[in-house]
N, CA, C and O atoms as CSV, one atom per row, in Angstrom:
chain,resi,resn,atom,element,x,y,z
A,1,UNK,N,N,16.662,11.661,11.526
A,1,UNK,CA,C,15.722,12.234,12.471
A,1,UNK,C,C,16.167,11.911,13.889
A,1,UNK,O,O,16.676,10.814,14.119
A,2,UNK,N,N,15.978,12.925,14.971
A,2,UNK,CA,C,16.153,12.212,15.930
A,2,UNK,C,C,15.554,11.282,16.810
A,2,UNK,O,O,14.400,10.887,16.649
A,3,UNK,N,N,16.241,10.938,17.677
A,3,UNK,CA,C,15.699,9.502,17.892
A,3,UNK,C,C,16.246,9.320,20.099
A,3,UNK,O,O,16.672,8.409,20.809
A,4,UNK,N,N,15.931,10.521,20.269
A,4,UNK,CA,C,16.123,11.050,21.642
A,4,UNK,C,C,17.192,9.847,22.146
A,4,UNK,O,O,16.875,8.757,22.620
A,5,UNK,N,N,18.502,10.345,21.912
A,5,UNK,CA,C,19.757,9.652,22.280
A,5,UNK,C,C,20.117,10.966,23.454
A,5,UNK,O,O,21.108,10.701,24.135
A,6,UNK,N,N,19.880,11.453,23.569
A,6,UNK,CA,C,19.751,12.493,24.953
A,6,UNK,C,C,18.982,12.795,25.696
A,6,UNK,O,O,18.747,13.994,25.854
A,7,UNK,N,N,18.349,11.888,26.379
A,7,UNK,CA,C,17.054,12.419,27.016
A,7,UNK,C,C,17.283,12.524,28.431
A,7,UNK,O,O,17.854,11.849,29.287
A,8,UNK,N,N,16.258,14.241,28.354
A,8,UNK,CA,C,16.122,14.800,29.253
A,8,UNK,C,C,16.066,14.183,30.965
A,8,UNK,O,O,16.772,14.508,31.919
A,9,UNK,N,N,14.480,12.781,30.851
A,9,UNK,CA,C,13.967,12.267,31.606
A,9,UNK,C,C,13.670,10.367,31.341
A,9,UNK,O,O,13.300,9.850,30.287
A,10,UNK,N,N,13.951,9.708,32.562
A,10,UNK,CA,C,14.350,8.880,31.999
A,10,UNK,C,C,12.952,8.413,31.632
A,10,UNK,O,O,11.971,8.967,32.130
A,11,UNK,N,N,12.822,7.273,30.655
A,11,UNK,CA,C,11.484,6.708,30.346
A,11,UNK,C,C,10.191,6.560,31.090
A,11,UNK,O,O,9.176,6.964,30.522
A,12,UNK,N,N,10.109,6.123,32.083
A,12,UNK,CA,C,9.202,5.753,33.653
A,12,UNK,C,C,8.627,4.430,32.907
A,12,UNK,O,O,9.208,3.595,32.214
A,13,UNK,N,N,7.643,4.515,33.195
A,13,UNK,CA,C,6.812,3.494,33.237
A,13,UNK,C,C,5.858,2.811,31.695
A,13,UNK,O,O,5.652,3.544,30.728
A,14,UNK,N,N,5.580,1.960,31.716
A,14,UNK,CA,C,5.229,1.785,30.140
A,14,UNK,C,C,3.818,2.242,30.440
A,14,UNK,O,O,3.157,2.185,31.477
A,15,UNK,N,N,3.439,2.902,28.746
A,15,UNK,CA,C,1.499,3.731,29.304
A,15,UNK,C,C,0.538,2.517,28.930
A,15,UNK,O,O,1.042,1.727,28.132
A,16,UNK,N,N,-0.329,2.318,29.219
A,16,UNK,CA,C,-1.679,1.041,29.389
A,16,UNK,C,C,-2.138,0.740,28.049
A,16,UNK,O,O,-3.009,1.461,27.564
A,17,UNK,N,N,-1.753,-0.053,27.507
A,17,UNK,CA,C,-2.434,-0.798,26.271
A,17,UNK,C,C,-3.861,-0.874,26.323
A,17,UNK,O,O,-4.487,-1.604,25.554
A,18,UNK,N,N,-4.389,-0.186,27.158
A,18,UNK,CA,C,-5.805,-0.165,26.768
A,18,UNK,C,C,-6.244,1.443,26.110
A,18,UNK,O,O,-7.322,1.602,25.536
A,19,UNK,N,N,-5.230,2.587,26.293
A,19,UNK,CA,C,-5.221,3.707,25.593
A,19,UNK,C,C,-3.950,4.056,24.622
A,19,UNK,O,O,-3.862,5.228,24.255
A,20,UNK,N,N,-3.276,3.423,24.322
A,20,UNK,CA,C,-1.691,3.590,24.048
A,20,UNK,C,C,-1.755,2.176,22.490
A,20,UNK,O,O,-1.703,0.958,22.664
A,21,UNK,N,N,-1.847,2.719,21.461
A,21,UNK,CA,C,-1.420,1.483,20.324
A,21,UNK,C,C,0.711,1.749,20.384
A,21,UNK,O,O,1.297,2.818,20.552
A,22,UNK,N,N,1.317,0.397,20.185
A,22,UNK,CA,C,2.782,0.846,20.323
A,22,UNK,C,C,3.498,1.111,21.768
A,22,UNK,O,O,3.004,1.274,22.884
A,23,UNK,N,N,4.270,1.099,21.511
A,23,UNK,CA,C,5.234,1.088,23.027
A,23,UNK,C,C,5.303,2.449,23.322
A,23,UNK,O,O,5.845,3.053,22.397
A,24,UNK,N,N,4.951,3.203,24.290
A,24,UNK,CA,C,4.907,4.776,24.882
A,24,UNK,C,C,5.147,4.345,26.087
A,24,UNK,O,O,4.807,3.203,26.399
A,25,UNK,N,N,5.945,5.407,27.219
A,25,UNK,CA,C,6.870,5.181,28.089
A,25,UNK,C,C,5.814,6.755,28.739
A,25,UNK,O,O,5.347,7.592,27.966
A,26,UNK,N,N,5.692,6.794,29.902
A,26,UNK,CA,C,4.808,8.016,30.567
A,26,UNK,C,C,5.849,8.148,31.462
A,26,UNK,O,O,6.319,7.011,31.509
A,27,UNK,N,N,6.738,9.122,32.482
A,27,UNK,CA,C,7.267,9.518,33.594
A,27,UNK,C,C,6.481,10.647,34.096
A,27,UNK,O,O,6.312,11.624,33.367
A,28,UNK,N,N,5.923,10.599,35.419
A,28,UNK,CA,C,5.205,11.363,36.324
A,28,UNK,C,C,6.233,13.010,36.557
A,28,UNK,O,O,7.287,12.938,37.189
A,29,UNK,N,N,5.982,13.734,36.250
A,29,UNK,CA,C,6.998,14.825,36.900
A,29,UNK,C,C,6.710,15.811,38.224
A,29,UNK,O,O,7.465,16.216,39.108
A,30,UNK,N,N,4.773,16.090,37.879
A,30,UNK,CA,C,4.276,16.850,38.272
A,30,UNK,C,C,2.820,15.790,39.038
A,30,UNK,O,O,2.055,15.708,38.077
A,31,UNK,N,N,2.318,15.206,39.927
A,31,UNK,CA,C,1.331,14.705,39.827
A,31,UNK,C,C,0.355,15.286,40.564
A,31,UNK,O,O,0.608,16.109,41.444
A,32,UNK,N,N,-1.390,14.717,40.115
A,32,UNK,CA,C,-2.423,15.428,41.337
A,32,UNK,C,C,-1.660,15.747,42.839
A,32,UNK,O,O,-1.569,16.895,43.272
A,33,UNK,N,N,-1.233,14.792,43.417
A,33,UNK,CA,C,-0.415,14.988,44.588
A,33,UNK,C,C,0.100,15.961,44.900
A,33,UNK,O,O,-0.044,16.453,46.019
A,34,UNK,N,N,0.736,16.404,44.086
A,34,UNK,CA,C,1.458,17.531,44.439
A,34,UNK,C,C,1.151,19.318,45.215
A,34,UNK,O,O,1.695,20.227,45.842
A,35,UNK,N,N,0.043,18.939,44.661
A,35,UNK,CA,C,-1.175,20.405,45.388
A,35,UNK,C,C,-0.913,21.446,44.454
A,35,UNK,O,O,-0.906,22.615,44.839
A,36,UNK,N,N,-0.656,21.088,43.040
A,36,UNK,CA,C,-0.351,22.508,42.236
A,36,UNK,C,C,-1.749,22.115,41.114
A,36,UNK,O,O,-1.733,22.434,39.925
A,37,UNK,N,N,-2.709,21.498,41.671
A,37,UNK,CA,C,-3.413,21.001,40.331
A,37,UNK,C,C,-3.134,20.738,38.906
A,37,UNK,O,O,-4.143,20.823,38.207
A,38,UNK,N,N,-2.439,20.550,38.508
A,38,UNK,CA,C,-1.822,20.527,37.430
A,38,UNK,C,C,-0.966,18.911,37.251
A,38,UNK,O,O,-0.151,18.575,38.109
A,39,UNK,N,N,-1.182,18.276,36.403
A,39,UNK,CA,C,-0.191,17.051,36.367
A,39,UNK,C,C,0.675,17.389,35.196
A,39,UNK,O,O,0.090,18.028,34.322
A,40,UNK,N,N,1.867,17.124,34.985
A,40,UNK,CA,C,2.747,17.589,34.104
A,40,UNK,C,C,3.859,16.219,34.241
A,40,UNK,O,O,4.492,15.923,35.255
A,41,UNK,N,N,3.890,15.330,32.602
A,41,UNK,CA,C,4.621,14.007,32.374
A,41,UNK,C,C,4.902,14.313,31.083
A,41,UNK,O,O,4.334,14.876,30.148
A,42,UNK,N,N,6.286,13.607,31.371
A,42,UNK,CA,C,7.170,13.660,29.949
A,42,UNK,C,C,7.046,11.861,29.337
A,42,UNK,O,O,7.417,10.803,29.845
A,43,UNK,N,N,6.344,12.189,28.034
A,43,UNK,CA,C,5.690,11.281,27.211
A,43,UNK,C,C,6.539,10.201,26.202
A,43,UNK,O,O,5.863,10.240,25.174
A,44,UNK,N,N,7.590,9.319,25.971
A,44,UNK,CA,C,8.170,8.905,24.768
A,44,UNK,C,C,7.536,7.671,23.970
A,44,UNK,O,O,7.945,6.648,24.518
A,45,UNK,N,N,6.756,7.382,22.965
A,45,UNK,CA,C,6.188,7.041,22.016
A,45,UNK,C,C,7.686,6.598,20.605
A,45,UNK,O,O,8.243,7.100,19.629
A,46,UNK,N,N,7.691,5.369,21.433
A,46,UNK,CA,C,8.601,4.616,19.742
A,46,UNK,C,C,8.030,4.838,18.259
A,46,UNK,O,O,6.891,4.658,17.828
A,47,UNK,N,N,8.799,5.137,17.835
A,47,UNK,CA,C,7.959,5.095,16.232
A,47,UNK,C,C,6.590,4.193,15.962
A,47,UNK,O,O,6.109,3.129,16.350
A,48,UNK,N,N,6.279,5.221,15.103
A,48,UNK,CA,C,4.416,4.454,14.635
A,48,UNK,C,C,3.393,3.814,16.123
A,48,UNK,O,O,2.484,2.984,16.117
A,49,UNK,N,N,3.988,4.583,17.275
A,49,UNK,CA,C,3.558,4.293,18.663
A,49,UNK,C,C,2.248,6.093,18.482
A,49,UNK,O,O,2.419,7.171,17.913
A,50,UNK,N,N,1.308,5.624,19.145
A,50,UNK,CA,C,0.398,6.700,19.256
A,50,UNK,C,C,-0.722,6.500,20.100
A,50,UNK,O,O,-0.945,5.341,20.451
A,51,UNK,N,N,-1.718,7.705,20.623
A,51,UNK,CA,C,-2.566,7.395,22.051
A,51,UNK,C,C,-4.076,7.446,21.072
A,51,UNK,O,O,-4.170,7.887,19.926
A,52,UNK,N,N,-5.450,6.705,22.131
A,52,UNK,CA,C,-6.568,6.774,21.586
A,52,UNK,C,C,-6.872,8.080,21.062
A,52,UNK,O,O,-5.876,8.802,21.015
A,53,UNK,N,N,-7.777,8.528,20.716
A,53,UNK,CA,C,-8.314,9.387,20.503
A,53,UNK,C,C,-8.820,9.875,22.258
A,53,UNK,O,O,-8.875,9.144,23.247
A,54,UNK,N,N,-9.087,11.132,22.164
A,54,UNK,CA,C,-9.325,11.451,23.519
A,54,UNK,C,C,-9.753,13.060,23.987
A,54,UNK,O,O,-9.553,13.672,22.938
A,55,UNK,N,N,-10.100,13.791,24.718
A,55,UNK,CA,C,-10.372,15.092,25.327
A,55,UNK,C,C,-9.761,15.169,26.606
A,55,UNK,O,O,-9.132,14.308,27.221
A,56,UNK,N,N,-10.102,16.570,26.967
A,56,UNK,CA,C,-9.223,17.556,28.406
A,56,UNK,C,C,-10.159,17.980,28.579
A,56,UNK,O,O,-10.430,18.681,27.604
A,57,UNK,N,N,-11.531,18.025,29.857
A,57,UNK,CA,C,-11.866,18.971,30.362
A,57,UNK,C,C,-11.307,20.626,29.974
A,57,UNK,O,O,-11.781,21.524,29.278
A,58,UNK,N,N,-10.088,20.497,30.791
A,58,UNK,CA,C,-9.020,22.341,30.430
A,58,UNK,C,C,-8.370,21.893,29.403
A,58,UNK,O,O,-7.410,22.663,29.444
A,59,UNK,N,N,-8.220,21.371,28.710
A,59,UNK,CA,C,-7.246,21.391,27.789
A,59,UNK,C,C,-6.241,21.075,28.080
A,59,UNK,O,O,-6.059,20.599,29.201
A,60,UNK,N,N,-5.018,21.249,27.008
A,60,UNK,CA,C,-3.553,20.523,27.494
A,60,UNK,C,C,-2.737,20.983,26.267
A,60,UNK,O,O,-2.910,21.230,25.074
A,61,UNK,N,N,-1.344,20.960,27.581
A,61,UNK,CA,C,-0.460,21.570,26.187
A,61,UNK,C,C,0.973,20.973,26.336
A,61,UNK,O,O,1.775,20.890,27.266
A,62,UNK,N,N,0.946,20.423,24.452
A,62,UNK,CA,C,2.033,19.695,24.479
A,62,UNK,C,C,3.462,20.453,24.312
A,62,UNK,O,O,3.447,21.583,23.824
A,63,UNK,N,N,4.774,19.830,24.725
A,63,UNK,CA,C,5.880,20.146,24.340
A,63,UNK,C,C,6.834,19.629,23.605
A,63,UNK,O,O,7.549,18.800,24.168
A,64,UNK,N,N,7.129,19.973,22.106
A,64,UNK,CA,C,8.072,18.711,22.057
A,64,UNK,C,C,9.470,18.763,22.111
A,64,UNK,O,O,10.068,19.711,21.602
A,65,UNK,N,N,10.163,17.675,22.778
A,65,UNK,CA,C,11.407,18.050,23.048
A,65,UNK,C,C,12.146,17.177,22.073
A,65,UNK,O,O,13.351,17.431,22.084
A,66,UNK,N,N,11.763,16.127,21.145
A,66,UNK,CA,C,12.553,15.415,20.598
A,66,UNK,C,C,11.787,14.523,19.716
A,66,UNK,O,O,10.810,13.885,20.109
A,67,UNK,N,N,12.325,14.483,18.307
A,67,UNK,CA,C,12.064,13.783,17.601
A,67,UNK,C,C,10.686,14.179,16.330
A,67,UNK,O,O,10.601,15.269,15.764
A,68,UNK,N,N,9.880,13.194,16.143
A,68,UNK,CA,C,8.901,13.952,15.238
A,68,UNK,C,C,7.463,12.885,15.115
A,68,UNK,O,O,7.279,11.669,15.046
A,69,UNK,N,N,6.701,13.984,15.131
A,69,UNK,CA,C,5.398,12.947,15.511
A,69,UNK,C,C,4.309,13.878,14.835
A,69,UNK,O,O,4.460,14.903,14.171
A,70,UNK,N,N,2.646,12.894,15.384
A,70,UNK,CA,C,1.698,13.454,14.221
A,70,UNK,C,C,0.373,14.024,15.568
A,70,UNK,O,O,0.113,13.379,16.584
A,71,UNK,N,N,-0.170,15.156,15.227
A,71,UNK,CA,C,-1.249,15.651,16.275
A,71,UNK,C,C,-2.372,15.508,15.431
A,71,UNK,O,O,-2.107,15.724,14.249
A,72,UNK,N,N,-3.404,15.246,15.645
A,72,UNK,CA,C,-4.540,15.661,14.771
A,72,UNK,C,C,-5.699,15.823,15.270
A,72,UNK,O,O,-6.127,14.738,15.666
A,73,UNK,N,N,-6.462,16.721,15.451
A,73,UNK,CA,C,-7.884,17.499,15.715
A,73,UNK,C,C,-9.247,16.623,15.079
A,73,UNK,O,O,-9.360,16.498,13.860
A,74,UNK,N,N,-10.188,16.079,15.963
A,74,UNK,CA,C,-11.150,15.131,14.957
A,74,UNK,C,C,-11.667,16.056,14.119
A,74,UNK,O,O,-12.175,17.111,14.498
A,75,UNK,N,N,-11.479,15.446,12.166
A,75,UNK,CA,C,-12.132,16.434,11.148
A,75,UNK,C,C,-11.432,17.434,10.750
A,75,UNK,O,O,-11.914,18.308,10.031
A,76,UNK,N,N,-10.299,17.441,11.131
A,76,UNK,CA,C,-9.100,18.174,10.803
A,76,UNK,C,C,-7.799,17.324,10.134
A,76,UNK,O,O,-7.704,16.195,10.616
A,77,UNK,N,N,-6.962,17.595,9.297
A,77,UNK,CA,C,-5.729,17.484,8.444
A,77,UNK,C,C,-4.719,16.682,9.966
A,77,UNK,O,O,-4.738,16.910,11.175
A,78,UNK,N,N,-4.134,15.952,9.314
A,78,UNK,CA,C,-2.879,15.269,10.274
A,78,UNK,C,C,-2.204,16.803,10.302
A,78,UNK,O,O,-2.497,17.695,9.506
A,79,UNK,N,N,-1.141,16.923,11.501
A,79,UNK,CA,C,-0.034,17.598,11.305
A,79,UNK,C,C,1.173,17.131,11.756
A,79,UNK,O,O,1.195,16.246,12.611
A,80,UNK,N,N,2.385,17.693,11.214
A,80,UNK,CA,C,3.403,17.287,11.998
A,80,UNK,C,C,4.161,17.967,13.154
A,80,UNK,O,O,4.348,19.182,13.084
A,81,UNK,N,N,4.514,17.416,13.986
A,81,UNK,CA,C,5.287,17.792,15.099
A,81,UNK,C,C,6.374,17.721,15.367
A,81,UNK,O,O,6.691,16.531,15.353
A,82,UNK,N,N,7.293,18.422,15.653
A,82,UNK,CA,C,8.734,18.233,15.731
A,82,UNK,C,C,9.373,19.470,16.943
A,82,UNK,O,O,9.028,20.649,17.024
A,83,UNK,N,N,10.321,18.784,17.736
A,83,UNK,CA,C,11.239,18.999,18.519
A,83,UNK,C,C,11.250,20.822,18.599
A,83,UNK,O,O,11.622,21.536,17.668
A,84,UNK,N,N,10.875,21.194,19.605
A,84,UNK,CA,C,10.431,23.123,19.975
A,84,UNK,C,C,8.830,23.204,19.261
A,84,UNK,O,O,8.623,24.277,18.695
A,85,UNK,N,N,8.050,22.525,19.233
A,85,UNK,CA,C,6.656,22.663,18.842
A,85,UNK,C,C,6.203,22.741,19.968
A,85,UNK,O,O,6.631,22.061,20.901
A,86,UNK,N,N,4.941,23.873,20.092
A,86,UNK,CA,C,4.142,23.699,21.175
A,86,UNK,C,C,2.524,23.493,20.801
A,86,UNK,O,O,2.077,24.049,19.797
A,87,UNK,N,N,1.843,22.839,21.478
A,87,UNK,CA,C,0.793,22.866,20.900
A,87,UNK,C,C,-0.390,23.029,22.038
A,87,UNK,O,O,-0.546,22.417,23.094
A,88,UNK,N,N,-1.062,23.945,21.510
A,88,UNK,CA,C,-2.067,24.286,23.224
A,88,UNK,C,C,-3.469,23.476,22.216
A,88,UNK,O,O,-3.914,23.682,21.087
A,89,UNK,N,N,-3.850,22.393,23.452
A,89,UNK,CA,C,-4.890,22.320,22.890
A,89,UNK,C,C,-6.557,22.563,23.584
A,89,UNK,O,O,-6.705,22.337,24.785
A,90,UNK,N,N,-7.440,22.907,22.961
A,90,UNK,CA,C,-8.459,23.544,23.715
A,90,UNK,C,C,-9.301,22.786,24.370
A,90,UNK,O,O,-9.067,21.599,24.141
A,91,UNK,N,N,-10.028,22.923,24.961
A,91,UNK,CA,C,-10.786,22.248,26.204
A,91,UNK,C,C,-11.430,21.536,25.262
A,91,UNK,O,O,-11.813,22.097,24.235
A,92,UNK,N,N,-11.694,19.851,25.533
A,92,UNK,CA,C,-12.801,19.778,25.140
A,92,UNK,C,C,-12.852,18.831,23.423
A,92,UNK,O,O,-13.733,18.120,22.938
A,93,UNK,N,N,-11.631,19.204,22.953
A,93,UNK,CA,C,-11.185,19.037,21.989
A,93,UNK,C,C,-10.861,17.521,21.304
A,93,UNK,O,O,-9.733,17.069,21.505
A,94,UNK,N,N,-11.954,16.606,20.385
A,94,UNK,CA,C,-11.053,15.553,20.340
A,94,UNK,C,C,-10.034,15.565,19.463
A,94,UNK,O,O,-9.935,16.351,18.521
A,95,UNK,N,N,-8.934,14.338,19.875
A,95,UNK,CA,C,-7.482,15.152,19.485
A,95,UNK,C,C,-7.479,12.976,19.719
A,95,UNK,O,O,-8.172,12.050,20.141
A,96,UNK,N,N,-5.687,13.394,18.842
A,96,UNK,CA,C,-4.727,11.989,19.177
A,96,UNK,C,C,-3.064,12.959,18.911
A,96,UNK,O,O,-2.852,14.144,18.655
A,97,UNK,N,N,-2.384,12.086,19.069
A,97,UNK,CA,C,-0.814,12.769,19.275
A,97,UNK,C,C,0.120,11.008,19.447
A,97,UNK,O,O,-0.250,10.055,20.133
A,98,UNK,N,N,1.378,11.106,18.549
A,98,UNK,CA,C,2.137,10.197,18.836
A,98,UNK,C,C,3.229,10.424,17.632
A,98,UNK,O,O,3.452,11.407,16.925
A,99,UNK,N,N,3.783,9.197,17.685
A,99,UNK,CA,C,4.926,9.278,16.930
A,99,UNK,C,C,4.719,8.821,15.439
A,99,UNK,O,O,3.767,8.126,15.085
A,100,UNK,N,N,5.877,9.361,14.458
A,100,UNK,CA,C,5.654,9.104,13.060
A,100,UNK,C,C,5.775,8.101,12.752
A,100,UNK,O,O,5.709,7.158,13.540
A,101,UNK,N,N,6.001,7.978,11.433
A,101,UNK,CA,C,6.234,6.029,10.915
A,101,UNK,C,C,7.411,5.808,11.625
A,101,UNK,O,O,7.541,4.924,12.472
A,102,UNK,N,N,8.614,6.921,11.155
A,102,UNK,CA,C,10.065,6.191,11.381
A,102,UNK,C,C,10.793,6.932,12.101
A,102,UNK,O,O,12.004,6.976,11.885
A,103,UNK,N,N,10.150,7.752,13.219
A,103,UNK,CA,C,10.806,8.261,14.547
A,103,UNK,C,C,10.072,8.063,15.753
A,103,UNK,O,O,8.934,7.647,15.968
A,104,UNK,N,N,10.967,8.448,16.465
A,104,UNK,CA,C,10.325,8.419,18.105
A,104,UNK,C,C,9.446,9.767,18.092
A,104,UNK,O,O,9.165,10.433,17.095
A,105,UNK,N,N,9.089,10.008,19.373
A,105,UNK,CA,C,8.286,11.025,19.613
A,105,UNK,C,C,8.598,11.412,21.088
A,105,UNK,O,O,7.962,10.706,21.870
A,106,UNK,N,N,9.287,12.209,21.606
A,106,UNK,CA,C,9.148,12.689,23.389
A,106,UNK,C,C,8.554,14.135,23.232
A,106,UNK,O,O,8.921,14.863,22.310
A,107,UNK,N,N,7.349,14.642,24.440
A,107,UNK,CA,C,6.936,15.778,24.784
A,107,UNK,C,C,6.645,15.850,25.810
A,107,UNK,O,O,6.294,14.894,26.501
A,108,UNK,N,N,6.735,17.273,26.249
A,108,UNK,CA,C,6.131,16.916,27.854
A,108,UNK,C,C,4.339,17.221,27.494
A,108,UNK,O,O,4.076,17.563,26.341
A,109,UNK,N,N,3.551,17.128,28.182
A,109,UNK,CA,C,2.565,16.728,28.988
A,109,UNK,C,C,1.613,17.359,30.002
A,109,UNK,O,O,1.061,16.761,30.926
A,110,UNK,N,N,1.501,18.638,29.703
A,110,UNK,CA,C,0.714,19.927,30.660
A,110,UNK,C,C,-0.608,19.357,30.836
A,110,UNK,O,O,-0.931,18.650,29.881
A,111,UNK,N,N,-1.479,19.445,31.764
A,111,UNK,CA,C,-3.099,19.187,31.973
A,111,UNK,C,C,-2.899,20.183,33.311
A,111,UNK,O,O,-2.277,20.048,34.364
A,112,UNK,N,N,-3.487,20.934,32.915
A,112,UNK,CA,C,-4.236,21.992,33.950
A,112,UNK,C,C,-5.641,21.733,34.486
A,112,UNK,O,O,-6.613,21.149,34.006
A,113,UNK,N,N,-5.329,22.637,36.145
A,113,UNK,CA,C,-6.676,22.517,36.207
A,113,UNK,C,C,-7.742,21.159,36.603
A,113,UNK,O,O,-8.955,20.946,36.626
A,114,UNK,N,N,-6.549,20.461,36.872
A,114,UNK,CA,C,-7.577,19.004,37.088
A,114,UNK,C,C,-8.477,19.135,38.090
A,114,UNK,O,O,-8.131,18.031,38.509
A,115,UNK,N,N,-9.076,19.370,38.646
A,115,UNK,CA,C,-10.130,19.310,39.702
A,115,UNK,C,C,-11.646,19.177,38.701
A,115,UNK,O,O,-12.705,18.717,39.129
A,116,UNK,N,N,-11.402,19.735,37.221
A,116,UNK,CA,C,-12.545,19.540,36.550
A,116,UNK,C,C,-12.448,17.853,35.995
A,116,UNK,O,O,-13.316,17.254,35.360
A,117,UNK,N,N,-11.326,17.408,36.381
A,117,UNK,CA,C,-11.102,15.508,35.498
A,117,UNK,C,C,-9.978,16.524,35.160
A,117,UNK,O,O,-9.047,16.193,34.425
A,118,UNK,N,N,-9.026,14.554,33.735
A,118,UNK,CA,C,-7.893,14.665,33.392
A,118,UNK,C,C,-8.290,14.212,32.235
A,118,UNK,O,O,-7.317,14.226,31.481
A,119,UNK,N,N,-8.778,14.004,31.959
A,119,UNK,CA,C,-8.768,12.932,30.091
A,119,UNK,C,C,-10.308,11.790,30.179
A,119,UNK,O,O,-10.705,10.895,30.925
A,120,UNK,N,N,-10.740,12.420,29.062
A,120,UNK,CA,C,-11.890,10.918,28.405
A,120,UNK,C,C,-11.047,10.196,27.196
A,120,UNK,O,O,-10.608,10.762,26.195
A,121,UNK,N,N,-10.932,8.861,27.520
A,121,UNK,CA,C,-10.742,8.037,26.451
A,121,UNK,C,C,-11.362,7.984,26.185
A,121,UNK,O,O,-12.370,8.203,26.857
A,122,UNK,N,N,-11.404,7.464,24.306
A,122,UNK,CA,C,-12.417,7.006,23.262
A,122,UNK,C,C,-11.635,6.191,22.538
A,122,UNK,O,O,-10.555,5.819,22.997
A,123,UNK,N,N,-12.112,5.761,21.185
A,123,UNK,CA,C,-12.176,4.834,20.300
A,123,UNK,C,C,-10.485,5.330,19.833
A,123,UNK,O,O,-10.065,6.445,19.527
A,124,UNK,N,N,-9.760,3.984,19.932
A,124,UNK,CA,C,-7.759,3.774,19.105
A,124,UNK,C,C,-8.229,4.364,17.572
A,124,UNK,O,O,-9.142,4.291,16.749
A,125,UNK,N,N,-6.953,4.982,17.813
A,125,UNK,CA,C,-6.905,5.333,15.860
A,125,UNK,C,C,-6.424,4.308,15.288
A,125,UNK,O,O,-5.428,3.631,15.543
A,126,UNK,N,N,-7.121,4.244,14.577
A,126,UNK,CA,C,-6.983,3.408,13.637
A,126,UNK,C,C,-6.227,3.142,12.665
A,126,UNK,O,O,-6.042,4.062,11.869
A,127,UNK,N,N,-5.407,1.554,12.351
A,127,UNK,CA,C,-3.899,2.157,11.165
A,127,UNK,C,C,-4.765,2.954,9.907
A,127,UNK,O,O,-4.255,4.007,9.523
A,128,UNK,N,N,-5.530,2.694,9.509
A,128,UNK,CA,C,-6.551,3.476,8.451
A,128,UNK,C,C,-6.030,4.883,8.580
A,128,UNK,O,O,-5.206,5.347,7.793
A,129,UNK,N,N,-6.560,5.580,9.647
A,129,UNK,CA,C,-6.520,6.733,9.923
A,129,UNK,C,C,-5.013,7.563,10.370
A,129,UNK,O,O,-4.697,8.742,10.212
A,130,UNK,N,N,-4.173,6.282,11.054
A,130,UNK,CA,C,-3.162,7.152,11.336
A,130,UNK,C,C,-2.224,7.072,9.986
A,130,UNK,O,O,-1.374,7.920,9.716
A,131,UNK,N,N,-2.512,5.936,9.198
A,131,UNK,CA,C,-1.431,5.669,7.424
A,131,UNK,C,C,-1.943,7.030,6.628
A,131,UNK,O,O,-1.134,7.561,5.868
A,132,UNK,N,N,-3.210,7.587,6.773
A,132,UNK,CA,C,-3.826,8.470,6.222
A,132,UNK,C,C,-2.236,9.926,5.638
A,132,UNK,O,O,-2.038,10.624,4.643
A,133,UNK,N,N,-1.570,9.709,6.871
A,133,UNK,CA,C,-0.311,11.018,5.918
A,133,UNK,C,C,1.184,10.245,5.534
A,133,UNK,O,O,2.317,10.664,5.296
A,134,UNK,N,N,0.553,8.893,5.608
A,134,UNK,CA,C,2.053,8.159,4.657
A,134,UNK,C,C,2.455,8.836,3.145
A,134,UNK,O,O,3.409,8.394,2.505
């Protein structure tokens, strides 16, 4: 599997252990700053690395550029993700996204529209829940 030995962008910054279970790496590309409303960051998540559970005001849409990871919709089936997946997700929506047991995970990171907010955290998935498609 791959294991982003080519990457696009370099890692940035490590993401906050208070929303992030596992080592995930966030780089800014696009930020509020910028005056395009829109923040847009390229995401890398080490294996069995994954984010709380969470919502988008507008929604958000992932890209993946490398490797293979798990999305899942609250009350909905795990799925898998892999490298040219796109995934639009709808406003509003609780959702989690990260990497599999035994790969990395890089995507970029769309949030539109921020002037409505950027993200509600909620409650870490749980190994319960994320072992659920071992």
């Amino acid at each position: 599997m791959s294991q982003n030995t080519e990457a696009i962008f370099p890692h940035g910054e490590k993401a906050s252990p208070d929303y992030f279970s596992g080592t995930t790496w966030v780089k800014s590309l696009v930020t509020a700053n910028d005056g395009f409303n829109t923040i847009i960051s390229n995401v890398v998540f080490e294996a069995g690395a994954r984010n709380n559970w969470h919502t988008h005001p507008n929604g958000q849409i992932l890209i993946v550029t490398d490797g293979v990871g798990y999305y899942q919709e609250k009350g909905k089936d795990i799925l898998v993700i892999q490298k040219g997946d796109v995934i639009k997700i709808p406003a509003d929506v609780i959702h989690w996204h990260g990497a599999s047991h035994d790969s990395s995970l890089t995507h970029i990171v769309i949030n539109p529209n921020i002037q409505k907010g950027i993200v509600q955290w909620m409650d870490r998935v749980t190994d319960e829940e994320y072992n659920r498609f071992k």
